[in-house]
N, C-alpha and C positions, 0 to 999 in steps of 0.2 A: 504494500500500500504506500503512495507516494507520500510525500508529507503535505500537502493540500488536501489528498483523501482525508487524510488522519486528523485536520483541522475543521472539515466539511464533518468528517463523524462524529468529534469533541462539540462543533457547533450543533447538533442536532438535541442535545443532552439541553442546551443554555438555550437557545432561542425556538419561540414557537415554529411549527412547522411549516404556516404558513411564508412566514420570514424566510428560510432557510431555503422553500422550493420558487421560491421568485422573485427573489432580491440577493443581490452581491453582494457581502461586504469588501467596502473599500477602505475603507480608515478603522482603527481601535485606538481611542487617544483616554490616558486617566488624567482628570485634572480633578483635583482638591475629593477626593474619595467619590467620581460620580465616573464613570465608567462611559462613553460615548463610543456606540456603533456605529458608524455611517454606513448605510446602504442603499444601492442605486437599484431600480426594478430590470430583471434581466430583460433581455429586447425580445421580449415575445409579444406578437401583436395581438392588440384585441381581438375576443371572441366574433367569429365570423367573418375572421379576417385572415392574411395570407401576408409575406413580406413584398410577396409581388401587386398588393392591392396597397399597401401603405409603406412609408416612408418614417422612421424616427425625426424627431424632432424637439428633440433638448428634452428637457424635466422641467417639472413643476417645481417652485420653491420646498425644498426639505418639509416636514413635519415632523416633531418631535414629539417621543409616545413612551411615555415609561414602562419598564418591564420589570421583572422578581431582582432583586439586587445578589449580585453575586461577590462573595466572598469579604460582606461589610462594606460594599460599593454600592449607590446609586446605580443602574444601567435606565440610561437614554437612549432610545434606536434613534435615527436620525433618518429617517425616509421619503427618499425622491422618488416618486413617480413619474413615468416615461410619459411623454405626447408624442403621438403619433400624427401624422398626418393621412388623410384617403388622396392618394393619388388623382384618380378620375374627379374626384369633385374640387380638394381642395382642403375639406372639412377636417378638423381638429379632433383630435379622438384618444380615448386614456381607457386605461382597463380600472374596473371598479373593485376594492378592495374591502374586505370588513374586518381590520384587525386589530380595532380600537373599542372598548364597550360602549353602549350608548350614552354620549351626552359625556364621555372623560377622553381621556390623555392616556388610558392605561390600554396596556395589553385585555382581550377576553378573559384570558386564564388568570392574570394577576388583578383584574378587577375582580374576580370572582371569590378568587382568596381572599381579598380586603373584606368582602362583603361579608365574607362565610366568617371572617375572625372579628372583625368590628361592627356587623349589623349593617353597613353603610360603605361607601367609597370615599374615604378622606381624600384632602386635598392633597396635590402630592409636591407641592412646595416644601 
């Protein structure tokens, strides 16, 4: 197993799975105990769609989404989603993602934990 395998396998243990099967990570930076992922959406195009029907075209401004803190660290994803362009028309086009709970900043799975341990979603400042 190369060591990018073995890094892709350690990642699947730490980040949700939707992260891990559609986003890159590009950066891992620790600053003052908060742990920052950066990741970009892999270039797969929207559903119903073909490479040969659309065009990349840049990202969307980052989102930031907290997740389970690893090892007394804050972890911040840091998540760009891809824009696509449709060839034949022209039209702007992104693939739609659910990986934030409703109405927060958290992951599904670590809003759920909060919820499950404090009754609630605290604030995550």
């Amino acid at each position: 197993m190369s060591s990018y395998e073995q890094l892709q396998f350690l990642a699947r243990f730490i980040l949700p799975t939707e992260i891990i099967d559609n986003f890159d990570i590009v950066e891992i930076k620790e600053e003052s105990k908060v742990l920052h992922i950066h990741l970009d959406e892999q270039e797969l195009p929207p559903e119903g769609y073909t490479k040969e029907t659309v065009t990349p075209n840049g990202f969307f401004p980052s989102a930031s989404v907290f997740d389970f803190p690893i090892r007394n660290r804050k972890v911040v994803l840091h998540i760009r989603r891809r824009r696509w362009l449709e060839k034949s028309t022209g039209k702007s086009l992104s693939r739609t993602w659910e990986i934030t709970a409703q109405g927060t900043r958290y992951t599904e799975s670590f809003a759920a934990f909060l919820k499950g341990v404090f009754g609630y979603t605290p604030n995550p400042r």
